[in-house]
C-alpha positions, -999 to +999 in steps of 0.1 A: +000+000+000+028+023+010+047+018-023+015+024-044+009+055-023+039+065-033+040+062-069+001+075-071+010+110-062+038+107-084+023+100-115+001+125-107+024+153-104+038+148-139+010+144-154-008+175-139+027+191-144+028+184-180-002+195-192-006+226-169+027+236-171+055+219-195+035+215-228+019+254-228+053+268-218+063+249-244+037+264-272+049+298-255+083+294-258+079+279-292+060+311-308+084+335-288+113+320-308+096+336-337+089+369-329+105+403-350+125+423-322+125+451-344+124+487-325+088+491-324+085+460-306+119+473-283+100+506-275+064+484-261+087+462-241+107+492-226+079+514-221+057+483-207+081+471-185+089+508-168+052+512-163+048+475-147+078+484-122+068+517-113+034+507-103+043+478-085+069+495-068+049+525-056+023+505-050+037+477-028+057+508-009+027+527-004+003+492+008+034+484+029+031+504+057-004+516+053-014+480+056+009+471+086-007+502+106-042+489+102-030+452+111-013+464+144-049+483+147-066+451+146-040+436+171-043+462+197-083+468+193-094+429+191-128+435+203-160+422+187-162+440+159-128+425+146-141+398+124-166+421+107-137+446+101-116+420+081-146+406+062-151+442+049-117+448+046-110+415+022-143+427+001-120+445-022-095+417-021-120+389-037-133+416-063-127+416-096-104+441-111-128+454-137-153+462-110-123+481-091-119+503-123-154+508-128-156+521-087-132+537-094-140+557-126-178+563-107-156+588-078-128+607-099-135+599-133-101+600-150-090+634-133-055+614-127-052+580-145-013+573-130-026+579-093-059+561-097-044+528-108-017+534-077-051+540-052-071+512-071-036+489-064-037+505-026-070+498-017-073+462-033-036+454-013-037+470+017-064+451+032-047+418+023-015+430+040-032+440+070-050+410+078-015+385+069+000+412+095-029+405+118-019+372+116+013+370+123+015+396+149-012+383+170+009+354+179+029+375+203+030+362+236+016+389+255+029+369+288+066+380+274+049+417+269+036+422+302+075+410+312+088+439+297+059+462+309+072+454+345+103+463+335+095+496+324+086+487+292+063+515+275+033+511+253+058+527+220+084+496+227+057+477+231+042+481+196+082+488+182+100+454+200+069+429+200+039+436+176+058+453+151+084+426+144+059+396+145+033+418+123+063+421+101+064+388+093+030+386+075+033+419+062+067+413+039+047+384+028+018+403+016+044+430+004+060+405-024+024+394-031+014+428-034+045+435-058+037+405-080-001+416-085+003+450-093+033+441-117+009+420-134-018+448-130-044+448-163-078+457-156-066+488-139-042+496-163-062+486-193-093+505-181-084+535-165-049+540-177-051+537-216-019+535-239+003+557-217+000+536-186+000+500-201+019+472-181+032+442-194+000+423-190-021+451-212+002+447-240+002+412-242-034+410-248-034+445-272-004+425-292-026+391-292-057+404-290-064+441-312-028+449-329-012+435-353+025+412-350+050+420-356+064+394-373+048+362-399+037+341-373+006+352-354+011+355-318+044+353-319+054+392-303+027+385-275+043+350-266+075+368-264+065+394-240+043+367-222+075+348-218+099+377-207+072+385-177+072+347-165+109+351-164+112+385-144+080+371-123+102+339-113+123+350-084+095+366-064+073+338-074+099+316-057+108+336-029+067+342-019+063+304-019+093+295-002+082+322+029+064+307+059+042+327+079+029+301+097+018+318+134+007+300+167-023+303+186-021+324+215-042+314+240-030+332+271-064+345+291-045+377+301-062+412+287-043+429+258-017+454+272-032+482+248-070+476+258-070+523+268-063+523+227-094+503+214-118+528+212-094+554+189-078+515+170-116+512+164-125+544+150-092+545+128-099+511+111-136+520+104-127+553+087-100+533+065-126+504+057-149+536+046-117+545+031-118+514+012-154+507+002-158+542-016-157+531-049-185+505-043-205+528-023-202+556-051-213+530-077-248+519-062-254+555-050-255+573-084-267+546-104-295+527-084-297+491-089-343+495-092-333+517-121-318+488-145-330+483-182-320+443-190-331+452-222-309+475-229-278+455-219-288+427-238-296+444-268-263+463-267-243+429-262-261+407-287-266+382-260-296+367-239-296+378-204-296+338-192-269+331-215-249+359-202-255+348-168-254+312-176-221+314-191-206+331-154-223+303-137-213+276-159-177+283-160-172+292-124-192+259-107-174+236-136-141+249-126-142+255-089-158+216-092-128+201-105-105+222-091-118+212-058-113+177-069-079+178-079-073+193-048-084+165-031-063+143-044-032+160-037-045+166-002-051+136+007-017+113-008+003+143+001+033+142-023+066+152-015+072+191-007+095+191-041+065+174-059+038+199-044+064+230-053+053+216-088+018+219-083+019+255-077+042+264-106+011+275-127+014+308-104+046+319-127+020+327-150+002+357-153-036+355-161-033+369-192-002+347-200-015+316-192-046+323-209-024+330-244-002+299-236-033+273-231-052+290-261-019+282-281-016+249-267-049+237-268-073+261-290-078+241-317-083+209-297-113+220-275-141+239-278-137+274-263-158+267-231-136+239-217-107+256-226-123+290-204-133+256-178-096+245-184-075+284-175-102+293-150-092+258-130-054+264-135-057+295-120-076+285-085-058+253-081-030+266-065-046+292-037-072+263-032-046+238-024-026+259+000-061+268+021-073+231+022-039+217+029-039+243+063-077+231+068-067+189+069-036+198+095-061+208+122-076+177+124-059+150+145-040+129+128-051+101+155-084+099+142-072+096+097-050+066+117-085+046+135-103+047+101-073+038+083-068+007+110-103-001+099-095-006+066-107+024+051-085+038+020-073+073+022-099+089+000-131+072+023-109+087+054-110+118+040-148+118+031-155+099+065-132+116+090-118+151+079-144+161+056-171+163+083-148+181+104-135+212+086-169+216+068-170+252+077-136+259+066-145+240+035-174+263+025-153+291+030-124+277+006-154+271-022-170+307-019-132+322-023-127+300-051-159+306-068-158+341-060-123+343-075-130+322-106-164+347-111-142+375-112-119+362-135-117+388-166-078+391-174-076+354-186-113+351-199-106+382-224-080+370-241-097+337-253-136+344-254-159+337-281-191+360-284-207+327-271-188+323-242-191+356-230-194+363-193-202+389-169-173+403-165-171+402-208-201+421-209-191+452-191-160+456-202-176+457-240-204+480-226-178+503-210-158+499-245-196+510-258-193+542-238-226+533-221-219+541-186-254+536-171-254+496-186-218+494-174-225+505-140-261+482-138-247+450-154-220+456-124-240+459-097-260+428-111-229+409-113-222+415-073-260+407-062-250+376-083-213+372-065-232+376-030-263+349-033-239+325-049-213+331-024-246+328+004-257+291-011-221+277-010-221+287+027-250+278+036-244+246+021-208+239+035-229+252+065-258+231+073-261+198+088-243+185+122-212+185+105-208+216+105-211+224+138-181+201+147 
């Protein structure tokens, strides 16, 4: 049993790895070889690879700090509230990037396109930083912090010598994160930002997607670019999944040192998650959702309002569905950490870049929805992984061992044992994913057929349309559908006496 264990997860590794990875690197690498590096195509690459590191770079040293203020916020105020605080907080993390632009466009317009895209990549990374901060820093032993206290420790070193250092921990994490995201920034860019401000990302779909090559094989000056990026995104790819930030539970009954400080750490992190949720609260305020014309949005798209939102639906239950799967299988035979290192390697791509590599690998073998099915599950796999990985580890291992004694295989110990316990957690891996895959509009774009077209699709061509009042409804539509889809899968993971384990 051991040996076939063994070579299970092996197997699967390669193949997975093959056809996720190896064989559209492969296509990618193969039409790069034949791009024209003429000057035209020397003056997009140098002007799209300044624009990519200057708005990662001001981005991630802007989100930095900002974001390890508010986690230390949530550290020293850790009241009631505090869960409600992150969920809002984390609202603009799971949104999608085209309904960032459009909040964003519904508060300044484009007054100042550079500085938009740099708030848009602030408020969308900030949050994220703040709770891995959060995290990390809560771990403190405030045993060891009432030590110092006695010692004449004030509440300054307090925050500078314990909370700070340990909030540090999560924060750099989120700060590479943060760096990688905005370098790969495109609905941003693409929406707000135009020509002048287009990152690395933009231009590969403008060179696959709306320009022409630049050389005699199609594709070929977007594969290029596609591939430069997964070579410059390598080594903070590498170093973001070789970090741990792995943080113990403190369970010391003694009252936070900073308790005089949670009225004002209150106060501060609701004005910043105000802060936050502008752009959202802008949109439903001057276009009211009872004031929608689905007529008109279908009409302008040339597309059925249930096939538009069939589409969404279809793609993002198919893919979170075997995703899921796929990550049970991993989960559960656990292969070696060098074999599970290959696993995530999909995350060297970019959205749009692994979206141009499968459609060169595979476009003409599948139909365009499983190939939308196929990117849309290589893009969750590895963040799904990761969270039900952490999930399985909290239940004892004792009890995986009695129904394994039993006789039960690994899979029926999962389904028997740790399923039933971390079914909460569970539900809340599914919504992310779902919510995630929903979202998706960088990868979809790139590949879409005018029957395959999605939400997200739709307003981006009704924002192309210049109809602002269609863009903003179909937006608002696409959220109320986000949230009771989002509600079911909870509710679901939720119900029964599992759940309550």
């Amino acid at each position: 049993m051991k040996a076939r264990n063994g070579i299970f997860p092996l197997a699967f590794v390669v193949v997975y790895a093959t056809a996720v990875v190896v064989v559209p690197l492969l296509y990618l690498t193969y039409y790069a070889l034949h791009s024209s590096i003429g000057g035209l195509f020397v003056v997009v690459l140098k002007e799209s690879l300044w624009q990519s590191f200057l708005q990662a770079s001001i981005s991630t040293i802007i989100s930095l700090p900002v974001g390890l203020l508010v986690g230390i916020l949530l550290i020293i105020y850790s009241g009631r509230m505090k869960n409600i605080v992150i969920s809002l907080l984390l609202v603009t993390y799971v949104m999608p990037g085209i309904v960032m632009a459009i909040g964003i466009i519904s508060i300044f317009g484009y007054s100042s396109r550079f500085w938009e895209i740099i708030y848009g990549n602030v408020i969308y990374n900030a949050p994220m930083i703040s709770v891995l901060a959060f995290s990390t820093g809560s771990s403190t032993d405030i045993r060891e912090i009432y030590s110092a206290k006695t010692l004449g420790a004030g509440d300054i070193q307090v925050i500078s010598r314990f909370y700070l250092p340990n909030s540090l921990r999560g924060g750099m994490l989120g700060g590479i994160l943060t760096f990688i995201l905005s370098f790969e920034g495109f609905s941003l860019p693409l929406i707000i930002g135009g020509p002048s401000y287009s990152t690395m990302e933009v231009m590969i779909y403008q060179l696959k997607s709306v320009l022409p090559t630049f050389s005699s094989v199609p594709f070929s000056s977007a594969s290029l670019l596609g591939l430069l990026q997964v070579v410059i995104l390598v080594i903070p790819l590498y170093v973001y999944l070789s970090i741990r930030s792995t943080s113990r539970r403190n369970d010391s009954s003694l009252p936070s040192p900073l308790m005089r400080y949670r009225r004002l750490a209150l106060s501060i992190l609701l004005l910043f998650t105000a802060f936050v949720l502008v752009p959202f609260f802008g949109m439903f305020v001057r276009y009211p959702i009872w004031l929608t014309d689905i007529h008109s949005i279908t009409s302008k798209l040339q597309i059925s309002f249930p096939a538009l939102i069939g589409n969404t639906l279809l793609f993002s239950f198919a893919s979170t569905f075997l995703a899921f799967m796929i990550s049970i299988v991993v989960t559960v035979y656990r292969p070696a950490v060098r074999n599970q290192f290959l696993i995530l390697i999909p995350l060297i791509f970019s959205p749009v870049t692994l979206a141009l590599s499968y459609f060169l690998a595979y476009g003409e073998l599948i139909p365009t929805s499983l190939l939308v099915i196929l990117i849309f599950t290589a893009v969750i796999i590895p963040l799904n992984l990761r969270m039900m990985i952490q999930s399985t580890n909290t239940v004892p291992p004792s009890e995986s061992y009695s129904s394994r004694i039993l006789g039960d295989r690994p899979l029926a110990t999962f389904f028997k044992v740790q399923l039933p316990r971390i079914k909460w957690e569970i539900s809340t891996v599914l919504s992310l994913m779902f919510i995630t895959v929903m979202g998706q509009f960088s990868s979809i774009v790139t590949v879409y057929t005018q029957s395959t077209e999605t939400i997200t699709i739709g307003i981006y061509n009704l924002l192309y349309l210049r109809d602002l009042g269609d863009t903003y409804d179909l937006t608002e539509i696409f959220l109320i559908v986000i949230f009771i889809s989002s509600l079911i899968i909870n509710q679901m993971g939720k119900g029964g006496s599992g759940g309550q384990t």
